[in-house]
N, C-alpha and C positions, 0 to 999 in steps of 0.2 A: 678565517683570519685568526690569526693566535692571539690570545686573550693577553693583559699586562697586568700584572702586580707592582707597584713600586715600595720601596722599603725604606728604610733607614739603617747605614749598618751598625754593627750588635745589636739587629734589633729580633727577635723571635719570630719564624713565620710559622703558623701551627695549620695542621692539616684542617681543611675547614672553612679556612680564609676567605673572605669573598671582598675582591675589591672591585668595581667598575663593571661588571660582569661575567668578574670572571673566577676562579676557582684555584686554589693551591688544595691539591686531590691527593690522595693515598699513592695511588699510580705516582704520581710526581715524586712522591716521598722515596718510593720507592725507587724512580732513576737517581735521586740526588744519593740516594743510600750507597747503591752501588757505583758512582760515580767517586764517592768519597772512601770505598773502602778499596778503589783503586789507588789510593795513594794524591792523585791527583786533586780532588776536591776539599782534600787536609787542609792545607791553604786557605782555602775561603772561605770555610763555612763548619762548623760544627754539630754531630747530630743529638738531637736530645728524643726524648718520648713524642711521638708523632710530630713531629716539626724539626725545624732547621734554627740554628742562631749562626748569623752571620757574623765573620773579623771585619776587619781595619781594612779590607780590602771593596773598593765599590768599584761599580760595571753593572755587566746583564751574564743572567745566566737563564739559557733557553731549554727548557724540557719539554721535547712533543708540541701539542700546541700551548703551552703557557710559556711567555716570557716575564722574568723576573727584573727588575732593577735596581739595582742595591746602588742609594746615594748618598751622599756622605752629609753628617751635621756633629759639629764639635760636641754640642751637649746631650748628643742623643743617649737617650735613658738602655743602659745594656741590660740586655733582655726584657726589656719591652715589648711590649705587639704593637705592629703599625696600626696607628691610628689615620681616619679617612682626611680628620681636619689638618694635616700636614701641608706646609703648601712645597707639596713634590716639585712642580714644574721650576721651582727657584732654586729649589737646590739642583735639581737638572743642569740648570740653565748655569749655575754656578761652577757645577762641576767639569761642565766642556768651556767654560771660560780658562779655568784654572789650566786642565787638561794641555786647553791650544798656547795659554802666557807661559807655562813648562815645557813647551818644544814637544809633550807627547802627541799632540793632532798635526800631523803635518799640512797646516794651513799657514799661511802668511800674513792676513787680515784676519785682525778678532773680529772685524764689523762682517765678515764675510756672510751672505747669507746661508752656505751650509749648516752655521753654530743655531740659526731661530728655525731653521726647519722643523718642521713636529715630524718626523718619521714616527715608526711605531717603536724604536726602542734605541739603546746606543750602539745596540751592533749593524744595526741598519743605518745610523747616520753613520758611522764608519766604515761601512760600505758603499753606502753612497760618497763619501769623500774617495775613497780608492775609485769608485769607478771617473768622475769629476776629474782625477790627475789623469786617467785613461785615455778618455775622451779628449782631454787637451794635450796629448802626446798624440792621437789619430788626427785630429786640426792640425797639428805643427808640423806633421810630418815625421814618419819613423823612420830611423838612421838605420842606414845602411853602413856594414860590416866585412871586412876580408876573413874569410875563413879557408883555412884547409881542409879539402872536400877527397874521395876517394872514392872509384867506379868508376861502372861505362861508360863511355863517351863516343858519338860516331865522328867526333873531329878529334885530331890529336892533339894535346895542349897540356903543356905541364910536363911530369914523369911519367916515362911509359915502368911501370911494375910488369916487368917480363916473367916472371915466374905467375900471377895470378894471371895475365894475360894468355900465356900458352895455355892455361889450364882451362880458361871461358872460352876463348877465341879462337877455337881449332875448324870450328865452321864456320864462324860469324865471323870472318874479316874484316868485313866492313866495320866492325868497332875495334875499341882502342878499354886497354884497361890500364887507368893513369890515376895519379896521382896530382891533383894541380888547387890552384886558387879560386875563385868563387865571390864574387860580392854582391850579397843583398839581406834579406831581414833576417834571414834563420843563424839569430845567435843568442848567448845568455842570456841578455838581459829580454829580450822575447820570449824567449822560452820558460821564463818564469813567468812572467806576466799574462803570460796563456795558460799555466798551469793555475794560478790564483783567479783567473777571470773563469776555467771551468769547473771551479771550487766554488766560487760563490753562490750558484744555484742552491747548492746542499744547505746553503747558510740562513737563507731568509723566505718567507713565505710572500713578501711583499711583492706583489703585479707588477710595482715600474721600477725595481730593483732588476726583478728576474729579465723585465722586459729588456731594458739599458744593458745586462751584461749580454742577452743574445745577441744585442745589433753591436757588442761589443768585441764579440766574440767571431759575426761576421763577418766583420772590415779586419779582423787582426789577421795579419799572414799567418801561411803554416809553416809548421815550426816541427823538429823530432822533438818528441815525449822525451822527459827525463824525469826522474825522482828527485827531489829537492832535497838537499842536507846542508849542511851549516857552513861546510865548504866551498857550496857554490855561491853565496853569496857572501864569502869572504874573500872570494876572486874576483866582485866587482871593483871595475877600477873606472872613475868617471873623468870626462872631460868636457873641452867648451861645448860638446856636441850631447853628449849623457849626462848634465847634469840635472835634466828636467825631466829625468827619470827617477829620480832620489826619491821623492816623496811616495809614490806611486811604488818602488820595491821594497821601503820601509812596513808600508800595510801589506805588501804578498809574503815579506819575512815572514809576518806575524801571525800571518794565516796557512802557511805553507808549514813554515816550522813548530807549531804548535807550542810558541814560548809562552810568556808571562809579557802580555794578552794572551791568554791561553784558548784556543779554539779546540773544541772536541766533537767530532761528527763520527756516527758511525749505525749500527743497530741500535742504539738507544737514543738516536736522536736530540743528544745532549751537547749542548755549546757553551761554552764559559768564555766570556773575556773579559778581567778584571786587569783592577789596576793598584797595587800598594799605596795607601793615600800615606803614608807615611813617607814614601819617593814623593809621591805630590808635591807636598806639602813641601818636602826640601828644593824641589826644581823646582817651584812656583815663586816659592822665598828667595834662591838666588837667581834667578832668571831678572824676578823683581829689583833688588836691589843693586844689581849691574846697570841695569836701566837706570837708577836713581843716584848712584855711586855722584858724589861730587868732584870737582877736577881734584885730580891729584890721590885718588882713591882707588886702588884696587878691588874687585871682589871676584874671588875665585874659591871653587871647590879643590882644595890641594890634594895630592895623591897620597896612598897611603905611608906610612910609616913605620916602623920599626919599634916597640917601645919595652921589647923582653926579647930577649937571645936565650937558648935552653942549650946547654953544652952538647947534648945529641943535634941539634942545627933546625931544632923547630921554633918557631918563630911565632910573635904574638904583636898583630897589628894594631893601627889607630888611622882613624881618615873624621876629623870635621867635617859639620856638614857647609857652612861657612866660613871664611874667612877674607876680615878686610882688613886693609896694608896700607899705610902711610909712607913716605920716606922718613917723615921727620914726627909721628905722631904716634910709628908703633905699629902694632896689628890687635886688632877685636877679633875675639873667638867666636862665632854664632851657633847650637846647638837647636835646630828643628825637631819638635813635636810632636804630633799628630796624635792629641789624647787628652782627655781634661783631667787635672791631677785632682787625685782624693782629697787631699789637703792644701794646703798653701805653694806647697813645692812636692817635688820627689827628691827624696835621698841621693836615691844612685844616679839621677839626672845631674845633683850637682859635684857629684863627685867625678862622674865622667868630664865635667866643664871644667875642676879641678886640675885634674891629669893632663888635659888640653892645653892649660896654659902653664903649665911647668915645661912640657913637651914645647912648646911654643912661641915661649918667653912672654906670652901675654899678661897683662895686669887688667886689660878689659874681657869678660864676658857675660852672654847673655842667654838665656836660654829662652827659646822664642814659641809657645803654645800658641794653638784657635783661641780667639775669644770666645767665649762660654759662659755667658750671665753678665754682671757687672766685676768681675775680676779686675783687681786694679795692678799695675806693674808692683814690684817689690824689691828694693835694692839692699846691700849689702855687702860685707864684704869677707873673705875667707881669712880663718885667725893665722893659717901656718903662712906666713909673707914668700916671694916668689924671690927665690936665689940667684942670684947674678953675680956679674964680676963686682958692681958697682956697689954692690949690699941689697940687703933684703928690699922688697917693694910689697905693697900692700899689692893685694889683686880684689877688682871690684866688680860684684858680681850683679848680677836682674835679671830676675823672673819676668817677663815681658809678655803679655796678653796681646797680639794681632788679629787685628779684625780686617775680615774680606767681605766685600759688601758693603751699603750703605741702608741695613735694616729702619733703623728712623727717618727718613728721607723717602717720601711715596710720593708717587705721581699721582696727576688727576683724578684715575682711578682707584688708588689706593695700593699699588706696586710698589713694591718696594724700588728702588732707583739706585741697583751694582754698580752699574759702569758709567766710569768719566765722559761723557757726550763731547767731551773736547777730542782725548787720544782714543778713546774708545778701550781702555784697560780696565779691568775692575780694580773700585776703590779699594785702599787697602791701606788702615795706619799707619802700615812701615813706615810711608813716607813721611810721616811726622817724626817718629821715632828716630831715623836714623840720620836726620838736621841735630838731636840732643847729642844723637852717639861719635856722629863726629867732629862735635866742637868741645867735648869734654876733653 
């Protein structure tokens, strides 16, 4: 069985390492070496003199038999070595909370029990979630499809193709070479999910992984082989009958096309699947505050915009990571985080919130960090005033610390106690804060 390490991201892992039994080795160093001077590993992780320092980016990444798991914590000390007294299993548990309330776990209950399963890593619980939508599309019943089929046939039906036909059938009379219709399982959305279900052996060492994808693998019809590209599941198209395949080709995307959840299998036996906690962070926070939005409130992630034209026709964009809308109150800017500031603020954080609400006509914004110590909120407001038809307006700004989780709050046992036992969401200030933000 493969050994586990668990981290903190930016935090230092130096060859040597011993956590739980197990070993961060030279060998390792050495696939993560070559993994990163592929280009691909650039992303995630950075190399230093025998060790790795990991980005902003958490998940697992598996070499051979070690798997790694890089988890996220706002105040984690950059370039640190993980220390043993961390309590991993919370930020674990924290980060597939977040993960599933951002639409990135294709689950529909946070209380679901796939989220408290102890698998042995996060790429195993997310294989196990793919296999879990699998298995409840083999119970429900797989849809059947019209397809256009092309060959022998000893009945005739459909187009007879005379020219391939005189060419095969100069003996064999008895058949027919046609062109006709066909209905049963061998179509797209099959044939990917067969191609992701004989993929996942390569992925995990784990017994009742391996086992659940064979008897998954032997109830699934047969299907022709295809290569997967970006095409072909840009050509799915779902209805009242495929839409309970959604969830279940989102994780074969992700493992077929080798995106960001990045998978990599091959002679080096190396997998990565991370996740940008900096996108976290943003889906989590507007996911969150849609849910919370009071009547008459909008919250939307707006597209992007235009905010420089260059006379040769290149162009220089803007996209918010929030935005909420009043009819009669306006709209607030929200800028997301994912980092604890050196100082009191960042410069170019509020200059980007700046530019947002000139672009925007906003007079409210806020820039929304992790909590991270006892950081208290910070208001203010920008000297150059916001130009309108009506005249200048002051624009009023806050630094905002958001806490996820309920760290002082432990149960019996001394747990800390995240999530609301009522809706079953993790606690999280917002919703304090954003009772202030929209009665100002």
């Amino acid at each position: 069985m493969a050994g586990l390490i668990r981290v903190l991201e930016h935090s230092l892992l130096p060859i040597g390492y011993w956590q739980n039994g197990a070993e961060f080795t030279e060998a390792h160093w050495q696939q993560l070496l070559r993994y990163h001077d592929t280009g691909a590993g650039r992303r995630y992780y950075d190399i230093r003199h025998r060790g790795i320092r990991f980005k902003h980016y958490v998940g697992v990444l598996q070499a051979g038999d070690l798997t790694i798991e890089v988890l996220p914590k706002a105040d984690a000390v950059p370039g640190a070595t993980p220390t043993p007294h961390e309590p991993f299993d919370r930020w674990r548990t924290l980060l597939l909370q977040m993960l599933a309330e951002a639409g990135l776990l294709p689950v529909d209950s946070f209380n679901t029990a796939q989220l408290h399963e102890r698998e042995n890593s996060l790429l195993d619980l997310y294989l196990a979630l793919f296999l879990t939508e699998v298995e409840a599309l083999l119970h429900r019943g797989l849809v059947k499809r019209y397809r256009q089929r092309e060959g022998q046939v000893k009945a005739l039906k459909g187009s007879l193709l005379f020219g391939p036909h005189l060419v095969r059938n100069v003996v064999h009379q008895e058949r027919f070479y046609t062109r006709h219709q066909t209905y049963d399982r061998d179509h797209l959305l099959h044939r990917l999910l067969r191609q992701a279900l004989g993929l996942l052996p390569t992925l995990t060492a784990t017994p009742s992984l391996r086992g659940r994808a064979a008897r998954a693998l032997l109830a699934w019809p047969d299907t022709e082989p295809l290569r997967p590209t970006a095409a072909h599941f840009a050509r799915l198209r779902y209805d009242r009958k495929t839409v309970p395949y959604r969830p279940a080709l989102r994780i074969a995307r992700l493992l077929l096309l080798r995106l960001s959840p990045d998978v990599r299998s091959g002679p080096q036996e190396l997998i990565a699947l991370f996740f940008n906690m900096n996108r976290v962070w943003e889906a989590y926070l507007l996911r969150t505050l849609q849910r919370l939005a009071p009547p008459g409130w909008t919250v939307s992630k707006p597209p992007k915009v235009v905010f420089w034209q260059a006379e040769n026709g290149q162009q220089s964009r803007m996209q918010p990571d929030i935005v909420l809308e009043h009819p009669t109150h306006g709209c607030l800017v929200l800028d997301a985080k994912w980092k604890r500031p050196t100082s009191r603020h960042a410069e170019t954080d509020l200059r980007q919130l700046f530019a947002y609400a000139h672009h925007f006509g906003a007079t409210q914004v806020r820039l929304l960090y992790p909590q991270a110590g006892q950081g208290a909120a910070v208001e203010g407001e920008f000297t150059r005033p916001l130009f309108t038809d009506a005249g200048g307006q002051v624009i009023r700004g806050e630094v905002s610390y958001i806490r996820v989780g309920q760290g002082e709050l432990l149960s019996a046992d001394g747990v800390a106690i995240d999530t609301d036992p009522v809706t079953g969401y993790l606690r999280c200030s917002v919703e304090d804060d954003l009772l202030n933000w929209t009665q100002t």
